[in-house]
MARLUMDO-115375 format. One record per residue (C-alpha): residue number from 1; residue in three letters; x, y, z. Coordinates in steps of 0.05 Angstrom, whole numbers, padded with zeros to 5 digits, always signed. Example, Ala and Ser with C-alpha at 12.3 -4.5 7.8 and 13.67 -1.06 7.14 Angstrom:
2
ATOM  pos  code      c1      c2      c3
ATOM    1   ALA  +00246  -00090  +00156
ATOM    2   SER  +00273  -00021  +00143
This chain:
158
ATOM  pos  code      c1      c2      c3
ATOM    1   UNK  +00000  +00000  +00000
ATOM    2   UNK  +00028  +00067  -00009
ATOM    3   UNK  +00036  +00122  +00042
ATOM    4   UNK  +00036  +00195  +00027
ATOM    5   UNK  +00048  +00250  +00080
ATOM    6   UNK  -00007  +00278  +00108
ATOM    7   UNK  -00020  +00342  +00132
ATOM    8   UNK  -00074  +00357  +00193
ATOM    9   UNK  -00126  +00398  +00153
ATOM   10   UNK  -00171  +00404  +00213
ATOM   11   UNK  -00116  +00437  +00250
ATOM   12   UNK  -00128  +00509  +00264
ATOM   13   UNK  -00071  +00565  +00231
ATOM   14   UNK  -00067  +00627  +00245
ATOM   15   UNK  -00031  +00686  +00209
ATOM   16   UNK  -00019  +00755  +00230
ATOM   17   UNK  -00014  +00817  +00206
ATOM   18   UNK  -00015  +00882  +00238
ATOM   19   UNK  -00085  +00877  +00280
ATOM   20   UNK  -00105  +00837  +00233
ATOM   21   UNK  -00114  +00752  +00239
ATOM   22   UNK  -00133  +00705  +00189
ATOM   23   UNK  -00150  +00642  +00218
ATOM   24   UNK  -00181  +00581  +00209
ATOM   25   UNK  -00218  +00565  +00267
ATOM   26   UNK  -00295  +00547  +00246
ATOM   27   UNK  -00312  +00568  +00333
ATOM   28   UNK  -00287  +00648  +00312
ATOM   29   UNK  -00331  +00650  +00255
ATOM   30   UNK  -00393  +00698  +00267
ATOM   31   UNK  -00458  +00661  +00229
ATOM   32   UNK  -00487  +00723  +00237
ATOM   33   UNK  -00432  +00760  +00182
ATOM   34   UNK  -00424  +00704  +00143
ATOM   35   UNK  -00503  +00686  +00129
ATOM   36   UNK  -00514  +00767  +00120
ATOM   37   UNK  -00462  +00779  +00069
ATOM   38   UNK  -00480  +00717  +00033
ATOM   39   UNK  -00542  +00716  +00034
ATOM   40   UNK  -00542  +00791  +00001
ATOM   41   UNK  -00487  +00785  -00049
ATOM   42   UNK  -00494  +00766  -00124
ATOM   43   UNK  -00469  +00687  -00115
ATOM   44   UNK  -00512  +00666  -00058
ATOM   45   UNK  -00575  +00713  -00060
ATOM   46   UNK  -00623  +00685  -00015
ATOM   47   UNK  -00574  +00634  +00015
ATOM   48   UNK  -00610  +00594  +00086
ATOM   49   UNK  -00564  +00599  +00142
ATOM   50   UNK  -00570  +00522  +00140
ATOM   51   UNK  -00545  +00523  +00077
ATOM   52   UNK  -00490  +00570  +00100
ATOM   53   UNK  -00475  +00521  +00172
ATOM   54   UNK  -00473  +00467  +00126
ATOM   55   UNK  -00421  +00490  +00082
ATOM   56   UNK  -00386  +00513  +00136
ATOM   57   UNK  -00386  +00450  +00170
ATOM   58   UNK  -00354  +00411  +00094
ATOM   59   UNK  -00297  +00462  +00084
ATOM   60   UNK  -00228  +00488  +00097
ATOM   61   UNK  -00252  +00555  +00128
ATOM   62   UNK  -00217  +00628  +00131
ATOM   63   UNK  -00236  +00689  +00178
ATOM   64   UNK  -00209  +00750  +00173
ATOM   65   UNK  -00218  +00789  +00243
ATOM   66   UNK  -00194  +00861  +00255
ATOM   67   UNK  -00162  +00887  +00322
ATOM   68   UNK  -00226  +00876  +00361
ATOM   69   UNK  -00240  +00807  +00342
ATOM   70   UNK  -00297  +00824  +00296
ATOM   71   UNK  -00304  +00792  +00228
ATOM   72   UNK  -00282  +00828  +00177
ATOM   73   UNK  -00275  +00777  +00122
ATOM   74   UNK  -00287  +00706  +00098
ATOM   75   UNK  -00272  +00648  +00048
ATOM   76   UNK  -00276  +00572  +00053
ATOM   77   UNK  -00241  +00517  +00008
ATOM   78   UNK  -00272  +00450  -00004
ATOM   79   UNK  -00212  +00406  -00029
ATOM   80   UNK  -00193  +00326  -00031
ATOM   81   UNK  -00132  +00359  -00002
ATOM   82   UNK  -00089  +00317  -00064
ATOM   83   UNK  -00111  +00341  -00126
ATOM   84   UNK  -00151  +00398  -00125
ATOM   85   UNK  -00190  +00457  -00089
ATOM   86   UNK  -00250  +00506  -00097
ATOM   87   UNK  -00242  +00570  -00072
ATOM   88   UNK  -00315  +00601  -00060
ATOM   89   UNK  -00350  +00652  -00012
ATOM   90   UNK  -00295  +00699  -00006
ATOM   91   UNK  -00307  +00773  +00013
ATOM   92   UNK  -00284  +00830  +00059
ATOM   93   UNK  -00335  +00871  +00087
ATOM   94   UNK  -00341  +00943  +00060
ATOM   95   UNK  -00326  +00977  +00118
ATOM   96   UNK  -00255  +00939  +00116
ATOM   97   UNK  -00242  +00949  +00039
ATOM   98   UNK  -00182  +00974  +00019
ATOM   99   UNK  -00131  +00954  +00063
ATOM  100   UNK  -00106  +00896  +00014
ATOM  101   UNK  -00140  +00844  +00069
ATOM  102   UNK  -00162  +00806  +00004
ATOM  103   UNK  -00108  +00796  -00022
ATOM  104   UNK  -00076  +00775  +00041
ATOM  105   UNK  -00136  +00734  +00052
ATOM  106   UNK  -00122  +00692  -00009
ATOM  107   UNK  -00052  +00695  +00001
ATOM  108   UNK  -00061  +00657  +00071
ATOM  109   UNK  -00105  +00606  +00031
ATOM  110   UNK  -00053  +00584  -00022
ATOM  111   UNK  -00002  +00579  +00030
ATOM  112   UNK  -00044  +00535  +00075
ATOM  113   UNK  +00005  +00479  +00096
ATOM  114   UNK  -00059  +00430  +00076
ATOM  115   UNK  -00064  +00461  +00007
ATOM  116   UNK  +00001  +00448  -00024
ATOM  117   UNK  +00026  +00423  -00085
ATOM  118   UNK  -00047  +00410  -00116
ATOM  119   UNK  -00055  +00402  -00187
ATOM  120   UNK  -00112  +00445  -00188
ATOM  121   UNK  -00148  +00510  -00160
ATOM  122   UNK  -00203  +00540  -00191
ATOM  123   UNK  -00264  +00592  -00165
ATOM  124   UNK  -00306  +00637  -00204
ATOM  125   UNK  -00318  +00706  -00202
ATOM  126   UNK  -00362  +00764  -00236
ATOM  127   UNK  -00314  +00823  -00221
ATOM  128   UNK  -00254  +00802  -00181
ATOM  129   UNK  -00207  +00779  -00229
ATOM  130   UNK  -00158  +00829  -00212
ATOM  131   UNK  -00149  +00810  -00135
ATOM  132   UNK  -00146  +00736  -00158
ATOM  133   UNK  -00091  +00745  -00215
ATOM  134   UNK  -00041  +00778  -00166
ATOM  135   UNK  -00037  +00712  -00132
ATOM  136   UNK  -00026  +00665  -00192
ATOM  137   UNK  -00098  +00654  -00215
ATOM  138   UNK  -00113  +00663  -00293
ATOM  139   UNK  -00170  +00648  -00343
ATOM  140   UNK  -00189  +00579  -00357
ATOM  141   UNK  -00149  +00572  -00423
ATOM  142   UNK  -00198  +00505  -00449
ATOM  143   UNK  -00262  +00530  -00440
ATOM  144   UNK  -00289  +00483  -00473
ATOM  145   UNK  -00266  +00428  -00416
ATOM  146   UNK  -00304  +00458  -00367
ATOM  147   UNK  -00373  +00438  -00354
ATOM  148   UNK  -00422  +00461  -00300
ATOM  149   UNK  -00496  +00440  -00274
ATOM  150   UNK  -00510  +00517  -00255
ATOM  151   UNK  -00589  +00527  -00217
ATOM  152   UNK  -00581  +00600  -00195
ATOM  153   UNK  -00648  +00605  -00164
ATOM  154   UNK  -00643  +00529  -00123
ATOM  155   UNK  -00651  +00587  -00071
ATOM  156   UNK  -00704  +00613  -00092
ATOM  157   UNK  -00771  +00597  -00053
ATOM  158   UNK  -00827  +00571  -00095
């Protein structure tokens, strides 16, 4: 049987930067922030917060807290932690814009010990492409690989 090394992805990390931390502990996270923002912004409209605890609960996930311990940010990662990994759900709250947390934010994610050497990251986006280029990301060059099974409105109540 062959052995690979493993890395403890349930571990929590924690990175610093000024008063800022990024860290993975799912017990920081605020429900409250996450559902809100997700549930208002163009990917998730409408999201349940058992929707949102859910995917919480199946993911590699990132806070991003300022000097007070409030949220300021968020992104989770649902990888086989071999191949591949989806980056999804990733914002910084307005009132903490511009201080390059983003970027830092996905810069803590692509150096997650857990994370490396996968063959493949991917995400989507509408209008971030520039915060996700400055940390290696690019256009899917064969499009035409790529399929999806895309329901918008599965959010949607009927």
């Amino acid at each position: 049987m062959a052995t690979s090394r493993m890395v403890d992805f349930e571990a929590v990390i924690e990175y610093r930067r000024g008063e800022f931390l990024v860290s993975t502990s799912r017990e920081r996270l605020d429900l409250d922030v996450v559902h809100g923002f997700l549930t208002n912004c163009y990917w998730a409209k409408g999201i349940p917060r058992e929707v949102v605890v859910r995917s919480i609960e199946h993911a590699l996930c990132f806070g991003i807290y300022d000097g007070e311990g409030f949220q300021a940010g968020f992104a989770r990662v649902i990888s086989d932690f071999a191949t591949i990994a989806y980056v999804g759900d990733v914002f910084v709250l307005e009132s903490h814009r511009g201080r390059g947390l983003g970027k830092w934010l996905m810069q803590c994610i692509t150096q997650h010990p857990a994370l490396q050497n996968l063959r493949r990251w991917i995400l989507t986006t509408r209008d971030a492409q520039g915060l996700y280029s400055q940390v290696g990301f690019t256009p899917v060059k064969a499009q035409e690989r790529f399929m999806e099974l895309h329901r918008p409105d599965v959010y949607k109540t009927t």
